[in-house]
C-alpha positions as CSV (number, residue, x, y, z in Angstrom):
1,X,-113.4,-22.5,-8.3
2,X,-113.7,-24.8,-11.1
3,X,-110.4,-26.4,-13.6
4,X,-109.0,-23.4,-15.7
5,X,-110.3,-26.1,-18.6
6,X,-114.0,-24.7,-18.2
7,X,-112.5,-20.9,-18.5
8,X,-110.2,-21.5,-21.4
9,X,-112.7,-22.9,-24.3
10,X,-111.9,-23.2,-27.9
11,X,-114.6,-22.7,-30.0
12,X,-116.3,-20.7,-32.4
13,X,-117.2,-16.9,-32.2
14,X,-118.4,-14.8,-31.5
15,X,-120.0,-14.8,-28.3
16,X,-119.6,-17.6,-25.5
17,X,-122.7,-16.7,-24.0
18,X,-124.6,-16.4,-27.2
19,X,-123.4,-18.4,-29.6
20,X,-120.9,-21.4,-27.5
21,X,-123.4,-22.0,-24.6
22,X,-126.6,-21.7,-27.3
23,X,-124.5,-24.4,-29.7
24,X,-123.9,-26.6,-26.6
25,X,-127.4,-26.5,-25.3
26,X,-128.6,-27.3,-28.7
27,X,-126.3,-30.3,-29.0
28,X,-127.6,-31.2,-25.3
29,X,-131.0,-31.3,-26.9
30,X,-130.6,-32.9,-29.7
31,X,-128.8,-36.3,-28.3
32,X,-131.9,-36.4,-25.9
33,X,-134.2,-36.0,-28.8
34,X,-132.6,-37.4,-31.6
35,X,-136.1,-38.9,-33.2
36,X,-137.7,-35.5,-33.0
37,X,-139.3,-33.9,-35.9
38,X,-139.9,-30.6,-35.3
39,X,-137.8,-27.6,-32.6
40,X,-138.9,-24.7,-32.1
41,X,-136.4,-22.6,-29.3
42,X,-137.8,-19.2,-27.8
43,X,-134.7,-17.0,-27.3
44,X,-135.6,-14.1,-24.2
45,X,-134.0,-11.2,-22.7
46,X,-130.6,-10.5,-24.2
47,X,-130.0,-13.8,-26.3
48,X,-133.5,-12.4,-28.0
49,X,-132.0,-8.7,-28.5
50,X,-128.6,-9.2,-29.8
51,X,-129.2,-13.0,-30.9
52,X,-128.8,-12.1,-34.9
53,X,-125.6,-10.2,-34.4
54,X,-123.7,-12.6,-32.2
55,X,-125.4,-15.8,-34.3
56,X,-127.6,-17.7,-31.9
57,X,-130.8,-18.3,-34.2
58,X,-128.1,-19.7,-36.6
59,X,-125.8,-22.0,-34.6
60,X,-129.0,-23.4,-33.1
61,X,-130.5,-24.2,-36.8
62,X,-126.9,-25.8,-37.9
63,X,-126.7,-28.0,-34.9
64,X,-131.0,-29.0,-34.8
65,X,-131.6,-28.4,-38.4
66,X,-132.6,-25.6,-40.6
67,X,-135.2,-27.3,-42.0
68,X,-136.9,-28.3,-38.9
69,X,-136.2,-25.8,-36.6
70,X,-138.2,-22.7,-36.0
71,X,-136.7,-20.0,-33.9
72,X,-138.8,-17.1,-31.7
73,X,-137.5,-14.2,-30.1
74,X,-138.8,-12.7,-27.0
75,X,-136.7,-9.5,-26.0
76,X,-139.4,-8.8,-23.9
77,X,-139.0,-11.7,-21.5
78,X,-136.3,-11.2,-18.6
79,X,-135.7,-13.6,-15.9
80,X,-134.6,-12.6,-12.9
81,X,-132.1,-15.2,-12.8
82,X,-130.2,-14.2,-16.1
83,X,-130.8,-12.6,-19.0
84,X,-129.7,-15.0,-21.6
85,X,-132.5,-17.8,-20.8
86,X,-133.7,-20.0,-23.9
87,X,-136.4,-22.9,-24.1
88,X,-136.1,-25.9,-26.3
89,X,-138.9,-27.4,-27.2
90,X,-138.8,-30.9,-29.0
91,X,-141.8,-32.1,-30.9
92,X,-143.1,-35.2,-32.8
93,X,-146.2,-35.8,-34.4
94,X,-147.3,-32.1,-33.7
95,X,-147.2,-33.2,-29.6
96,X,-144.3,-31.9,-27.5
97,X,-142.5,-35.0,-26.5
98,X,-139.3,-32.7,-24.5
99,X,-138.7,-29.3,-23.2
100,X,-136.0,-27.6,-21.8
101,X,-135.6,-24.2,-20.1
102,X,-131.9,-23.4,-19.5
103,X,-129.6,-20.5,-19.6
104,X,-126.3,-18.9,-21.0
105,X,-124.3,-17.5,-18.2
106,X,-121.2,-16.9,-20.0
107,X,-118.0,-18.6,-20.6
108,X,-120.2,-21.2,-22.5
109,X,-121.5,-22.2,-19.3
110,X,-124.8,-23.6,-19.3
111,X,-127.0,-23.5,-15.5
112,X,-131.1,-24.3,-15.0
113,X,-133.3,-21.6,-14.1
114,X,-132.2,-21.5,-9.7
115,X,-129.3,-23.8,-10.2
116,X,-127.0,-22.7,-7.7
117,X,-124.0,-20.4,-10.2
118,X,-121.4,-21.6,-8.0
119,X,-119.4,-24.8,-9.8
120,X,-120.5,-28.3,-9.0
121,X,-116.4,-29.3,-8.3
122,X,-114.3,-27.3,-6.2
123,X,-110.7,-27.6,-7.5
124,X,-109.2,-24.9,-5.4
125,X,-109.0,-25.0,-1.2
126,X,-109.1,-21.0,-1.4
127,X,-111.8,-18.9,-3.5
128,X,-110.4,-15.6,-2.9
129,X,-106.9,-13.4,-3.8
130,X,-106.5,-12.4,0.3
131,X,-106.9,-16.2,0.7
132,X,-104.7,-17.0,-2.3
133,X,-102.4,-14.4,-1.5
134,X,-102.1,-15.2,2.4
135,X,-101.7,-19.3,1.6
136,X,-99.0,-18.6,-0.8
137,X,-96.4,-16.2,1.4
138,X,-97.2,-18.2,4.0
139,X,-95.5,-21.7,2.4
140,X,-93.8,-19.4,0.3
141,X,-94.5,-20.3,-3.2
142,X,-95.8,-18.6,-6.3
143,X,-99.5,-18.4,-8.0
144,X,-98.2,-20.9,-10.4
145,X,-97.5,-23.2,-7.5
146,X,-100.9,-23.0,-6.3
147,X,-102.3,-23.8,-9.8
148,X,-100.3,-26.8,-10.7
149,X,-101.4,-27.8,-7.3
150,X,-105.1,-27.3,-7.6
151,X,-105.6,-28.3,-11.1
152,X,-105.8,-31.9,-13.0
153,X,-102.1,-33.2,-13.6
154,X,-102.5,-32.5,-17.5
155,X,-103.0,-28.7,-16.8
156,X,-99.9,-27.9,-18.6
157,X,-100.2,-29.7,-21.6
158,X,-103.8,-28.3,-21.8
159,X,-102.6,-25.0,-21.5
160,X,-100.0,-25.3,-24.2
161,X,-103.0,-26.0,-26.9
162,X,-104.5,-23.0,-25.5
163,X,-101.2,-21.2,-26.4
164,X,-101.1,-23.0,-29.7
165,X,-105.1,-22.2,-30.4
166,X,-104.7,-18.3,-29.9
167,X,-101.6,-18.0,-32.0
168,X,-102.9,-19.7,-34.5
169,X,-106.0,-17.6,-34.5
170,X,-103.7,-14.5,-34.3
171,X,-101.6,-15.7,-37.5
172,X,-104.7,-16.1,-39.5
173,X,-106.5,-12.9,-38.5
174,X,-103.2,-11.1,-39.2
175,X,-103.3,-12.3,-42.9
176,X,-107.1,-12.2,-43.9
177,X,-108.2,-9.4,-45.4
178,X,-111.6,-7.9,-46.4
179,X,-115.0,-7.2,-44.5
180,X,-116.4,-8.4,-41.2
181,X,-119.4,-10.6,-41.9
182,X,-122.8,-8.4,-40.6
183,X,-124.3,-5.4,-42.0
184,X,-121.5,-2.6,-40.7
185,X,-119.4,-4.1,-43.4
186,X,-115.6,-3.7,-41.4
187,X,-112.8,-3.5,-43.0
188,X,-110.1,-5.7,-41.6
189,X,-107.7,-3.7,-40.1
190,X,-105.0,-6.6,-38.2
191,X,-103.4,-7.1,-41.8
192,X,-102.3,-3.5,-42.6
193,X,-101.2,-2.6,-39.2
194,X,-99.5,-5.7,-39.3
195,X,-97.5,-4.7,-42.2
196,X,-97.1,-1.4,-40.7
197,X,-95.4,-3.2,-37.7
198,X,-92.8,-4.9,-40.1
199,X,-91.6,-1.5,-41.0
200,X,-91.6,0.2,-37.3
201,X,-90.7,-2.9,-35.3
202,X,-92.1,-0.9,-32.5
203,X,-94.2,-3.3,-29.8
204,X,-97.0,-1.2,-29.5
205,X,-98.0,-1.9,-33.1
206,X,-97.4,-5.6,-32.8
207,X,-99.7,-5.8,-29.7
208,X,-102.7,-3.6,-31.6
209,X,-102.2,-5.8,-34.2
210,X,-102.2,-9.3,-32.8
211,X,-105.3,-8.3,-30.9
212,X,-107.0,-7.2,-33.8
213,X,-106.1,-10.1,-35.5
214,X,-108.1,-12.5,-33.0
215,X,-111.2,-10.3,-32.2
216,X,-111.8,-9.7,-35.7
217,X,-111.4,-13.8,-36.4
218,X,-114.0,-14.1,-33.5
219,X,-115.8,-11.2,-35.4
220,X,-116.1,-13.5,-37.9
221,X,-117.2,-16.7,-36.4
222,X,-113.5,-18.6,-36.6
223,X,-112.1,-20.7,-33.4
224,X,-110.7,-18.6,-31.1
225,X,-110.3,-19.3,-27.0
226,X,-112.2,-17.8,-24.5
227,X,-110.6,-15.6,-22.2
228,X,-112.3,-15.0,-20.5
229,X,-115.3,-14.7,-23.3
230,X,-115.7,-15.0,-27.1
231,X,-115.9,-10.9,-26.8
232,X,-112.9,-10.5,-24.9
233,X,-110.6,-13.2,-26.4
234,X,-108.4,-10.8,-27.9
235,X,-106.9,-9.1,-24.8
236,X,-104.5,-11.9,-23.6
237,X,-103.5,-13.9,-27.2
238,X,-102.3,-10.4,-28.3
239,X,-100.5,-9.7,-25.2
240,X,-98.6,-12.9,-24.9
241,X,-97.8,-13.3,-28.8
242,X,-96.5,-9.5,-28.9
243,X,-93.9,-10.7,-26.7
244,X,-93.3,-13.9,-28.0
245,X,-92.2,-12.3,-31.1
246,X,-91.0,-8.9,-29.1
247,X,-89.3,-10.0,-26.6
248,X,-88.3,-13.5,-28.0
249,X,-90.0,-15.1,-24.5
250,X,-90.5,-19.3,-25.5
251,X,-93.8,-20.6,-25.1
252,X,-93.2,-22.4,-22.3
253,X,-93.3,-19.5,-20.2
254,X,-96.3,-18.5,-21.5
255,X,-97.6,-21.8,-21.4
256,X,-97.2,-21.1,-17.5
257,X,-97.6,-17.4,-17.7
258,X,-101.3,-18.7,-18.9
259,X,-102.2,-20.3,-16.2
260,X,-101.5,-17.6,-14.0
261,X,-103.6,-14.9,-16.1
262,X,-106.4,-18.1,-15.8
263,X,-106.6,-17.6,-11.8
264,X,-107.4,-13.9,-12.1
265,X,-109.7,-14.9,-14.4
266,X,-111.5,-17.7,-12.8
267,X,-111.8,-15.4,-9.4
268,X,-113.8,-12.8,-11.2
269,X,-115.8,-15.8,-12.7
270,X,-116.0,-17.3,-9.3
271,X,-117.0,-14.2,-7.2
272,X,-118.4,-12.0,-9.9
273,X,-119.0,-12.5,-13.3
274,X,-118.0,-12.9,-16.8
275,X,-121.4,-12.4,-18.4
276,X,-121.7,-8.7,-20.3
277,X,-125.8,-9.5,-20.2
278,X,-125.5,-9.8,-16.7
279,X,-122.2,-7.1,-15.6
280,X,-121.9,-5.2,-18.4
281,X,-118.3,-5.1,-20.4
282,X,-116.5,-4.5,-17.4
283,X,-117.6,-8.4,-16.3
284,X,-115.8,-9.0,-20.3
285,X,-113.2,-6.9,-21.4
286,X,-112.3,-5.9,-17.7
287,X,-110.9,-9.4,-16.7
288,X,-109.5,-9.6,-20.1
289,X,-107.2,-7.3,-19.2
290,X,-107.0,-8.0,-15.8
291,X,-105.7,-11.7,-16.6
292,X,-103.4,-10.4,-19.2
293,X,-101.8,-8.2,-17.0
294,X,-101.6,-10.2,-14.1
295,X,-99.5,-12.9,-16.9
296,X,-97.3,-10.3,-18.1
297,X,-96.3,-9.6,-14.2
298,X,-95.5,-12.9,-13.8
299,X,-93.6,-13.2,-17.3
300,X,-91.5,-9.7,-16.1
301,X,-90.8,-11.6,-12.6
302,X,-93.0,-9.7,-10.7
303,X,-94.0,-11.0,-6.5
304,X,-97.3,-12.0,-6.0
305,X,-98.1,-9.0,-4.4
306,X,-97.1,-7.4,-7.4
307,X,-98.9,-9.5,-9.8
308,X,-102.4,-8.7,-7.3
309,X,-101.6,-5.1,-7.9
310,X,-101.0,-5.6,-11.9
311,X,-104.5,-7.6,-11.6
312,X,-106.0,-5.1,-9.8
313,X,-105.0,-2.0,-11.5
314,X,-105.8,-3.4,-14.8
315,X,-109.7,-4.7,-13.3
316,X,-110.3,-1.4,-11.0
317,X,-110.1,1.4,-14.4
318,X,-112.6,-1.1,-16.0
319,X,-115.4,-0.4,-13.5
320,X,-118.8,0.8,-14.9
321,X,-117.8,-0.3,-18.3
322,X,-121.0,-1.0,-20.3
323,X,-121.8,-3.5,-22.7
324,X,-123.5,-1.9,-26.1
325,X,-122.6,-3.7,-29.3
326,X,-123.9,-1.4,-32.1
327,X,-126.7,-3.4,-34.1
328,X,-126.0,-6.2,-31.7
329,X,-122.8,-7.3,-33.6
330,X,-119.6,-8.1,-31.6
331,X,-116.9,-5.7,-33.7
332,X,-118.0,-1.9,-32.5
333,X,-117.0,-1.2,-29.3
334,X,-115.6,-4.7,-29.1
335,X,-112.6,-5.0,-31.3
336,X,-111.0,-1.9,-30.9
337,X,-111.8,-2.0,-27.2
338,X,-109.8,-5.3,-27.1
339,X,-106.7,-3.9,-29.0
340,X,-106.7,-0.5,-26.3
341,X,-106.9,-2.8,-23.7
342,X,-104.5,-4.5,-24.6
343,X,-102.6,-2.2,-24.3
344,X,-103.7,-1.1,-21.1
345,X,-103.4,-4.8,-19.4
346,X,-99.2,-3.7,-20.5
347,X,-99.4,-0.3,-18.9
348,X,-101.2,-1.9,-15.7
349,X,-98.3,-4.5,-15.0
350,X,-95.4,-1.5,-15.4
351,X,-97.0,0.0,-13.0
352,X,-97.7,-2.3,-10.5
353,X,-93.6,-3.4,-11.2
354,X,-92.5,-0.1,-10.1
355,X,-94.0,-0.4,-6.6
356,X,-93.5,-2.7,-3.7
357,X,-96.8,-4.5,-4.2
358,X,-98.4,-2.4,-1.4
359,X,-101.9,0.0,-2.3
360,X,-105.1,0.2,-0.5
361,X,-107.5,-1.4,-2.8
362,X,-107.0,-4.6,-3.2
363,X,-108.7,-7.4,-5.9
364,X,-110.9,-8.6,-3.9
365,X,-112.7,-5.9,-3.1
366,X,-112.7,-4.7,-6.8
367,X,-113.9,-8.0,-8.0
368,X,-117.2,-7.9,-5.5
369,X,-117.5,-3.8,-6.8
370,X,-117.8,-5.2,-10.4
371,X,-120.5,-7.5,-9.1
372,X,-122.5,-4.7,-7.7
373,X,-122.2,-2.0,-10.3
374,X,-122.9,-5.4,-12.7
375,X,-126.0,-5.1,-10.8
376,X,-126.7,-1.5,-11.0
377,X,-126.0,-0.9,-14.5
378,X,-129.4,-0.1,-16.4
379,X,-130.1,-3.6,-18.0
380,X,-130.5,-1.4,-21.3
381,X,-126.2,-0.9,-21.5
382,X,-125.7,-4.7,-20.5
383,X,-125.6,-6.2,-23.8
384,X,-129.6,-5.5,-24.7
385,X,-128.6,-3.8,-27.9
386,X,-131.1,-0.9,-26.7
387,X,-129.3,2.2,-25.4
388,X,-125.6,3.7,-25.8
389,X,-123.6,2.8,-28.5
390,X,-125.9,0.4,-29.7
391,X,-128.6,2.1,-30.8
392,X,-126.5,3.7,-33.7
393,X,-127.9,2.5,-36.8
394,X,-126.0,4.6,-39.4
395,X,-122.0,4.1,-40.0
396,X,-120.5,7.0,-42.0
């Protein structure tokens, strides 16, 4: 598995697939070709279908140029490799002097068509949760242990901007008010919940609110952290700055807390996938929740086993979930699907604390079952903007 670093990205919304890993590519083309004169980038499959709503034809033209940068769409065009595949093309006196044929496989990630998806450095000896799980009773120490241990020696620091990034981004979606860019035409919601919360006091508000408050930033095209996805970055800032506030926990602990949520995470990435266009929302919001859960565990001083179980729980009642953004925007389903499970990634970890530790399923084996119904899922409800949800075109 790679350094938490490549799973924890700050950037700007509001996809990481389609709008982070488009921006980097175009950035990637642009130092190579810095005396071109003309671009012209054909966008297929899913970056084609739901490109306008999540942003890709413009973060391409503000990194290449607007004035020299002609974008095509071919939703038509599906590799069998991934579905968010784009070509640069670089041109100068009308002749093509580059090309490049690369792909969006989530996180921000960038891979060339049949480069092998598994990470190029290996900074963990074990890959899976029985592993993990097995190495960790065995010298008895905790997931956090094995973290510190794995990662670069600055992990912790790292992770304390992440902490600082998504609480910023939560404070500023939690006083902005007015409409989500896009046609829908949103109202904001964080702010008046928020107040709302002021006069309850009640957690559960808080939570919806702080979660709100950072999807509907990324909604908007602000910096916000992956995690693991623009789509998904909600989930785990709202969890953790609920009970910062709530329960008055410092954020060194959830400076660690982090890190802990970040190995559920970077399993799913490592054995799965992260990629709605490739899993479906389950691949998205699923190990959103999953992580978040799995940090709250550790926060409430839960065992590892526990923590697996939290993890598990919170992944397992995620299964099948499909990714179908009406109009190709990331705000319906998406926000309010990261405030309920949000709230779910709480419920998951109570749970899990009420038991030994001890079930049948284990993560493991829910993480390669995402991979498989990622697989099965009609491509149409894996963020193709073509059936479900997305093919509303009328808001009341």
């Amino acid at each position: 598995m790679d350094t938490l670093k490549e799973l924890f990205k700050i950037g700007n919304g509001p996809s990481s697939s389609h709008t982070m890993g488009p921006q980097k590519a175009a950035s990637i083309f642009l130092k190579r070709n810095e005396n071109s004169e003309k671009f012209v980038v054909e966008l297929y499959g899913s970056l084609a279908l739901t490109g306008k709503g999540h942003l890709t034809d413009w973060v391409i033209k503000e990194v290449l140029g607007e004035e020299r940068t002609e974008i095509i769409f071919h939703p038509e065009l599906f590799f069998d490799y991934h579905p968010n595949g784009m070509k640069f093309k670089a041109f100068l006196n009308d002749e093509i002097i580059d090309e490049w044929l690369v792909f969006s496989v989530g996180g921000g990630v960038l891979k060339e068509l049949n480069e092998e998806r598994q990470e190029e450095v290996n900074y963990y000896q074990y890959n899976t949760m029985n592993e993990i799980l097995n190495y960790v009773e065995e010298r008895g120490i905790s997931f956090l242990d094995y973290v510190l241990e794995s990662e670069p020696q600055d992990i912790l620091t790292y992770s304390r901007l992440i902490i600082d990034t998504m609480f910023a981004s939560v404070k500023r979606g939690l006083k902005t008010e007015g409409s989500l860019p896009g046609p829908l035409k949103l109202k904001r919601r964080a702010p008046e919940i928020y107040q709302k919360h002021l006069l309850k006091k009640d957690l559960n508000s808080l939570v919806f609110a702080a979660t709100l408050a950072v999807s509907e930033e990324n909604a908007s095209g602000n910096v916000i952290v992956t995690a693991p996805t623009c789509g998904s970055s909600g989930v785990l800032p709202g969890v953790l700055y609920a009970y910062h506030i709530f329960e008055n926990i410092g954020k060194d602990c959830l400076t660690k807390a982090l890190l802990v949520g970040g190995l559920i995470g970077n399993l799913v990435k490592h054995n799965a996938s992260i990629s709605g266009a490739e899993v479906g929302c389950q691949g998205e919001i699923g190990t959103a929740c999953s992580m978040a859960s799995a940090a709250l565990a550790y926060l409430k001083g839960g065992t590892s086993k526990q923590i697996e179980y939290a993890a598990e729980i919170a992944l397992e009642h995620h299964l099948g979930m499909t990714c179908d953004p009406v109009m190709g925007y990331v705000q319906i389903p998406c926000i309010e699907r990261n405030a309920l499970s949000a709230r779910r990634a709480i419920d998951s970890c109570n749970f899990a604390l009420l038991t030994d530790g001890e079930h049948f399923i284990d993560l493991d084996t829910v993480i390669i079952s995402l991979k498989e119904t990622g697989k099965d899922i009609n491509p149409n409800y894996r963020e193709t903007s073509l059936g479900g949800l997305a093919k509303v075109r009328k808001i009341r």
